[in-house]
N, C-alpha and C positions, 0 to 999 in steps of 0.2 A: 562314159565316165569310168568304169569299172577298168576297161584296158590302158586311160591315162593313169588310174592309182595305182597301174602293175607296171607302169613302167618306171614310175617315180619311187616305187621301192627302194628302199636302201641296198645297196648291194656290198656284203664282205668276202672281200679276198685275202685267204692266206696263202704263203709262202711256204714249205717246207724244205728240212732238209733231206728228204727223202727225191728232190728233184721235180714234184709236182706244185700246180697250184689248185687252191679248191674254193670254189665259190660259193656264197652260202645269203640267200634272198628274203629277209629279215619283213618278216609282216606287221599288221596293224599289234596286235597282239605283244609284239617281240619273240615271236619264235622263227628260228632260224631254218628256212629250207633250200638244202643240198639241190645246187643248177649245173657246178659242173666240178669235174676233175682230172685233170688233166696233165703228161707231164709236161713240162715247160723248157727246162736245162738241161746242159750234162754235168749239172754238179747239183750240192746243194742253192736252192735259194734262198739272198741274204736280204735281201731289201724287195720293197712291193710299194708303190703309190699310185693315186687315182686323182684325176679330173674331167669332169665333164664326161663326155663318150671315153675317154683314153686311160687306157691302165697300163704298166709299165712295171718288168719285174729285171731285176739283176742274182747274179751268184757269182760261183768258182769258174763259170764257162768264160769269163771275160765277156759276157755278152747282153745288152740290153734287148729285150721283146717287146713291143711294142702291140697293145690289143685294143680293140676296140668292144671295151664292155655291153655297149648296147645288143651288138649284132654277134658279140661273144667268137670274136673270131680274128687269129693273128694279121695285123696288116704290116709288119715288117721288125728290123733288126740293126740297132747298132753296134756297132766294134768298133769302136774307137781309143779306149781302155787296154790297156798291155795287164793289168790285175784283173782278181777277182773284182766284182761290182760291189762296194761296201752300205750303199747311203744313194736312195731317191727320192729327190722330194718336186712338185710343181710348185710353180707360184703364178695363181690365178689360172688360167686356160692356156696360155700364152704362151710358156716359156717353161724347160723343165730342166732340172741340173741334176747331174749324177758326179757320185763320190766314188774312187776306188782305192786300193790296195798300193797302185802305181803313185798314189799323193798327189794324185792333179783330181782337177771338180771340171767337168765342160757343162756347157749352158748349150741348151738347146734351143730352137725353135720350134713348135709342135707342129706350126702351118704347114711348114714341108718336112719339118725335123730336122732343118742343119743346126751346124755346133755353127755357134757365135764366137764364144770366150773359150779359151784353154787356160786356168787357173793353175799355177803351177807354183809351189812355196814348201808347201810339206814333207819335210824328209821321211817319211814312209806314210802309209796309210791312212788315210781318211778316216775319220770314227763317224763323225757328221756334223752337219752344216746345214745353216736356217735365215734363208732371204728378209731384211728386213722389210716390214709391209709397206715402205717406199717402193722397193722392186732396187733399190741405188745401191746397197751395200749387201754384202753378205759375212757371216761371221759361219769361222768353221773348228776343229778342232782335231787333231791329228793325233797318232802315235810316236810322233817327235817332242811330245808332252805340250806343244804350244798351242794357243785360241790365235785366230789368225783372222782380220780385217780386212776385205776386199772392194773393191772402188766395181762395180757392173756396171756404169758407165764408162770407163777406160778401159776396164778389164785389166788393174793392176791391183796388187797388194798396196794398201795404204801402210806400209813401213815407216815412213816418215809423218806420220798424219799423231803428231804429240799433240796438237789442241784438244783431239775430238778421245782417241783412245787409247792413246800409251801404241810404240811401238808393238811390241810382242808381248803377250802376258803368258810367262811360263806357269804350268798349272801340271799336278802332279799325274801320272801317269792312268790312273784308273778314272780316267773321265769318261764317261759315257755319252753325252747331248750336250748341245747348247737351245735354246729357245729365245725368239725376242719375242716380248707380249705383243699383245694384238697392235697396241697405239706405237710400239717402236719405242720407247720410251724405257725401258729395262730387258737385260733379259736373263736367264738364267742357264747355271754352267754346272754340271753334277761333278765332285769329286768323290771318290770312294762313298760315302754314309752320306755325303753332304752334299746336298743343293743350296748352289750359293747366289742370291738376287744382285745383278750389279746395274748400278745406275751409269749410263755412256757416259754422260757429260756433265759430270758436279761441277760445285766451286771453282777446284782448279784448274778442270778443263782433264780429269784422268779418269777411266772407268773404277767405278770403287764399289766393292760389295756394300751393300746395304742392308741386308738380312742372309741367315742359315737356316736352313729346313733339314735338320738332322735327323735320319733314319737309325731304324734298329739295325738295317744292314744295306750292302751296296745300292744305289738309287739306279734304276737303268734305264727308263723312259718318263715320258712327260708331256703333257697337253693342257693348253692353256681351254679353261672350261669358259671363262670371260675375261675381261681388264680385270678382274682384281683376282681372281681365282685360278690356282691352280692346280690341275692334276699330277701326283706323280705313283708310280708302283717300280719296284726291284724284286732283292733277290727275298725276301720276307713275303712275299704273295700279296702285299696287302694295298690296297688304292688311297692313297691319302688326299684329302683338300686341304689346300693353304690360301688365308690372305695374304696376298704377296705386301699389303701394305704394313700389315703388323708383323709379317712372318710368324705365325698364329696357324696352327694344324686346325683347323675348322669341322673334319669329320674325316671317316675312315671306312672301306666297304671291310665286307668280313675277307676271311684269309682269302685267297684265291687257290690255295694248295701246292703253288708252286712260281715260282718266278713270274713275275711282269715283267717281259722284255719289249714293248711297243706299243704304243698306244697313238691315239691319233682324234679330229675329232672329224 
């Protein structure tokens, strides 16, 4: 019994820009003990995501790694990406997509890890992008200041798809995330101070914000806690809860002393 609760530990990995990664095995308790570190790139790392056995870091190397957390030990590498790696995320076990610098997203396969889709729409960079929990569409959002629509069943940008979401929604430049809540059903877009909640498919068939979560200063990540609840923290250190029903600040951790740039749950 003792050896399955050590395995089922939570485990956190970060990223640095100093080129390593550091793994850190969080107990009954909540305290955090140091397992590994190691470097990983030859640049900074920008992005880090987990499932299951599989953990998966990107940076400045153009280069995805590929490890296997259990056995804490690299089992391969992809380069596919002509940029730095911007944005990684899974969905479910199955399938993993990475963002880069270059403005394309590929979809991977984890079983063997081939790319499936080559997403390609973004006139520069990737900021990030969030599978809706169909597994069918993805929504992403770039430094050509657009939120952008994709069909992961075709593997095409839904540009013509006016029923469901408006062609392009241009959105001002200091966007950070997009998120869809857990049911698919909304999701949210940070502009500068503002996280803005947009419902897909109102009335007329256009995505239309429907609430603002206005910060004292830029908003930079975000995690949905449940269906009605959400996480978010910036450049102000400080963790906020919102009803996304009433858009209603609901509580707030104390300062964190310095930026929240990532959160996850």
């Amino acid at each position: 019994m003792a050896d399955a609760a050590k395995a089922a530990a939570p485990v956190l990995v970060v990223g640095t820009y100093e080129r390593t990664l550091c793994g850190f095995e969080m107990d009954g308790a909540g305290s955090l003990k140091p397992i590994f570190h190691a470097p990983a790139h030859l640049g900074p790392i920008k992005a880090v995501a987990a499932a299951g056995k599989f953990m998966v870091s990107g940076g400045n190397d153009e280069e995805i790694r590929i490890f296997n957390i259990k056995r804490r030990v690299e089992v391969g590498a992809l380069m596919r990406h002509q940029r730095p790696i911007s944005c990684l995320r899974f969905h479910s076990m199955s399938h993993m997509v990475s963002g880069s610098d270059d403005g394309e997203m590929i979809v991977w396969r984890t079983k063997d890890w081939e790319s499936l889709l080559h997403l390609k729409g973004h006139k520069g960079p990737v900021v990030d992008f969030d599978v809706h929990p169909s597994g069918r569409v993805l929504l992403s959002c770039g430094r050509d200041n657009t939120l952008r629509l994709w069909d992961l069943v075709r593997g095409k940008p839904l540009h013509s798809s006016v029923k469901s979401y408006g062609k392009t929604i241009t959105i001002l430049p200091e966007h950070h995330f997009v998120r869809w809540s857990p049911s698919g059903d909304a999701f949210a877009l940070s502009c500068g101070n503002t996280v803005s909640l947009f419902d897909p498919e109102n009335s007329d068939r256009t995505a239309l914000a429907v609430a603002s979560l206005v910060h004292d200063r830029q908003a930079l990540s975000a995690a949905y806690v449940d269906q009605h609840t959400l996480a978010t923290g910036g450049e102000d250190g400080v963790v906020r809860l919102w009803d996304i029903r009433t858009g209603k600040e609901t509580g707030a951790a104390a300062s964190m002393g310095s930026r929240v740039r990532r959160k996850g749950r």
